[in-house]
Every structure is written in structure tokens, then in C-alpha cells.
N, C-alpha and C positions, 0 to 999 in steps of 0.2 A: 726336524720335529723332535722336542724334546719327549724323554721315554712317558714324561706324565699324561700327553697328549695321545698316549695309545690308546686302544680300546682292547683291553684283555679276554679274551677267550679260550680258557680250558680246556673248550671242545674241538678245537681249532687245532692241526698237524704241528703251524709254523710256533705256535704262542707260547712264549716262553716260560709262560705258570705254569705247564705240564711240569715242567723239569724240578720246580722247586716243591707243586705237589708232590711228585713222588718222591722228592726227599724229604718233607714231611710226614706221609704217610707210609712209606713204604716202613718196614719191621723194626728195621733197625734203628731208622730216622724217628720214627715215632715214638720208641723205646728209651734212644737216647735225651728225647726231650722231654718228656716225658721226668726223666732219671733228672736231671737238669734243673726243672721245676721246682723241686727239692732244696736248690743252694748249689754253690758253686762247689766243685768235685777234681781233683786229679786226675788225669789218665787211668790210671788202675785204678784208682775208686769207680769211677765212673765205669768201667772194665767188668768188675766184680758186682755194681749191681744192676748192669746190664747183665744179668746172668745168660750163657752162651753166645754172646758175640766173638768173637775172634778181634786178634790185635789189629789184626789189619784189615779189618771190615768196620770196627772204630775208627780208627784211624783215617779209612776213608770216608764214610760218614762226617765227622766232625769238621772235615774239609769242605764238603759241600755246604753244612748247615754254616759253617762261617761264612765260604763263600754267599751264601744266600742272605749272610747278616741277621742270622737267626742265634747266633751262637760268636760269643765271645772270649779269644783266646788270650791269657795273658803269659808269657815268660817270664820266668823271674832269672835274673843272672845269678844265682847260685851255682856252690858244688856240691853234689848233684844239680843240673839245671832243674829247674820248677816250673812246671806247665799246670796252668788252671784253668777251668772253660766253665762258663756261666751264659744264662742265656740273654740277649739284647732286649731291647723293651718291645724291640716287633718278634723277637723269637719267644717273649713273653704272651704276648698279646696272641701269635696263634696258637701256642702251647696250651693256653687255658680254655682254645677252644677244642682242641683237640682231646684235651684230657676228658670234656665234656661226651665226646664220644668214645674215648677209653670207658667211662665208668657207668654208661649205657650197655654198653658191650658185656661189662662185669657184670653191672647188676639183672642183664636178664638173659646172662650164661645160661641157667636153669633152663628156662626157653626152649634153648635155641638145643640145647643138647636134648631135651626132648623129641623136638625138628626133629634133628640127627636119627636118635632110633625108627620114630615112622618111619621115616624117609626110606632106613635100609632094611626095615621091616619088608615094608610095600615091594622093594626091588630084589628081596631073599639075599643081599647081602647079611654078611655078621665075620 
């Protein structure tokens, strides 16, 4: 049975789009594609305006999203070697849906941080 022949499901323990969901969504993956979307980046570019990731939480991140073929690494043989990573046309294609709930999320911040205060109003948090 070729993989196209699957029938995908999310909610399902065994289904292997858990794995690439959460590397799309999860903080970092989200962040880095997000940053991506942008144009192609350097390591330390990419580093710097992921602000707070760590080298080695990009690092592994950018691994996954290639492995996933969301994200395109190029070497260049230079001295200093030159690494570039830009995103593929399917790490395009879910990025701009993603960004679509990024700038949900931004634009009804206000919302949601209102939420917030009831919320620990009600429960005499502060």
C-alpha cells in the first residue's frame, strides 16, 4: 500500500500527522516558520529573530521541519561553510495557513487578556 492510499487521522495514537502537527505547531516550529515565511535566513539570522530559542532547540527544530519537507536546507562549500534554509512549497503552503492563526491570535490578544483577568478575578488569583 503506497503512503497515498492511507487514510490520515490526527486523532488516531498510531497516525503519523501527530508528529508533523506538533512540529508545526508546537512554539518553536511554529516560530521558526513563521520567521521563514519572510525569505530565506542563516542559522543565526534565523537564531536572532527567533528571539529566545536556544542553538540547539533550532537546531533541532530545523531538522524535523526538513525532515517533514517543510523547510529547505542549502550548504554552500565555502570558508566559513554557509548554511541557508528557506521553506519548500508544502512548508509554504502550511505556513500561510498557520500564519492565518498566528495573526488571529495577535489581533484578538486584547480578548483574550481580558479572559485572563476575569478568569483570576473569579478564582482571587493575582
Amino acid at each position: 500500500m503506497e503512503p497515498t492510499d492511507l487514510a490520515y487521522d490526527v486523532f488516531s495514537r498510531q497516525c503519523p500527522s501527530r508528529a508533523t502537527l506538533e512540529h508545526v505547531t508546537g512554539r518553536w516550529g511554529a516560530l521558526t516558520l513563521g520567521a521563514l515565511h519572510e525569505g530565506t535566513f542563516r542559522f543565526n539570522e534565523l537564531r536572532r529573530r527567533v528571539d529566545g530559542v536556544s542553538e540547539k532547540m533550532l537546531s533541532q527544530t530545523l531538522h524535523a521541519l526538513e525532515r517533514d519537507g517543510l523547510v529547505h536546507r542549502t550548504a554552500q562549500p565555502t570558508n566559513p561553510p554557509r548554511v541557508d534554509y528557506r521553506l519548500t512549497p508544502l512548508g509554504q503552503e502550511i505556513t500561510e495557513r498557520l500564519l492565518a492563526l498566528i495573526r488571529c491570535v495577535e489581533g484578538r490578544q486584547d480578548e483574550v487578556l481580558r479572559a485572563r483577568e476575569r478568569y483570576d478575578e473569579a478564582r482571587g488569583a493575582r
